[in-house]
LOVEXDO-462871 format. One record per residue (C-alpha): x, z, y; residue number from 1. Coordinates in nm, 2 decimals. Layout:
<lumvexs>
((X; Z; Y); NUM);
...
</lumvexs>
This chain:
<lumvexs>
((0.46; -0.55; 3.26); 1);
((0.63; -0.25; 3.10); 2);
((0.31; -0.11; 3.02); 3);
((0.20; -0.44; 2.81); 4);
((0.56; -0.46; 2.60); 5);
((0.50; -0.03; 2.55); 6);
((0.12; -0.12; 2.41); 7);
((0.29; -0.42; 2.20); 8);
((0.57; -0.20; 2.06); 9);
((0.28; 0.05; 1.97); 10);
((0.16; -0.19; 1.74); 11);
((0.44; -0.37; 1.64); 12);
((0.66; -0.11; 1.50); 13);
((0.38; 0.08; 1.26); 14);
((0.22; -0.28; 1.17); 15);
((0.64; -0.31; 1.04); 16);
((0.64; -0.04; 0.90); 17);
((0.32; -0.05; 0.67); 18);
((0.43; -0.43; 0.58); 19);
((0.77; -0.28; 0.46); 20);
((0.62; 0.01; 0.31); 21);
((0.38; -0.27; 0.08); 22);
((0.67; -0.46; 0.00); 23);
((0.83; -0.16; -0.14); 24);
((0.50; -0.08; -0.34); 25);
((0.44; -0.37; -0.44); 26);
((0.56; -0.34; -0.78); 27);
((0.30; 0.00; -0.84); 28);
((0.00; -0.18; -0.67); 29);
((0.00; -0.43; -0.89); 30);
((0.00; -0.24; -1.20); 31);
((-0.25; -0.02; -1.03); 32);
((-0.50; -0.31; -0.96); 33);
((-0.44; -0.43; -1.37); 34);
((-0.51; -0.12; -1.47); 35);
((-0.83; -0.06; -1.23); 36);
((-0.95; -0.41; -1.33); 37);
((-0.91; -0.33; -1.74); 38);
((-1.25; -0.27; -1.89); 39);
((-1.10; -0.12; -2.16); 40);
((-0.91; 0.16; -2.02); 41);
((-1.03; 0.52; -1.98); 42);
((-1.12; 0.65; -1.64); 43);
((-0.84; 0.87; -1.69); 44);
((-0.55; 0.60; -1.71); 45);
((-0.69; 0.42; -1.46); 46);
((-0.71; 0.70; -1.20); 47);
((-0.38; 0.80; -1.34); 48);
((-0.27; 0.45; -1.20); 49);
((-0.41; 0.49; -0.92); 50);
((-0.18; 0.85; -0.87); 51);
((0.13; 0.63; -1.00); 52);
((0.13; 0.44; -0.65); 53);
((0.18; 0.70; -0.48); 54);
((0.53; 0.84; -0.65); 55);
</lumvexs>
């Protein structure tokens, strides 16, 4: 039984963490994916934007 609630708290806590960690982001990944998605932007902005989201 421990062994079962150590495997789900394995998951649980970095499946948390990567949720909160989007929600936090959220804000950069979506101007990343307008940016990606704009035909008329440079390669260079769009990698740029890409960079951003990771500040």
């Amino acid at each position: 039984m421990a062994q079962k609630f150590g495997y789900f708290l394995l998951v649980l806590i970095p499946t948390v963490a990567v949720t909160f960690y989007t929600i936090l982001k959220s804000r950069r990944l979506s101007d990343m994916l307008e940016a990606v998605s704009d035909e008329k932007l440079p390669a260079t902005a769009k990698f740029r934007a890409v960079l951003d989201v990771w500040k």
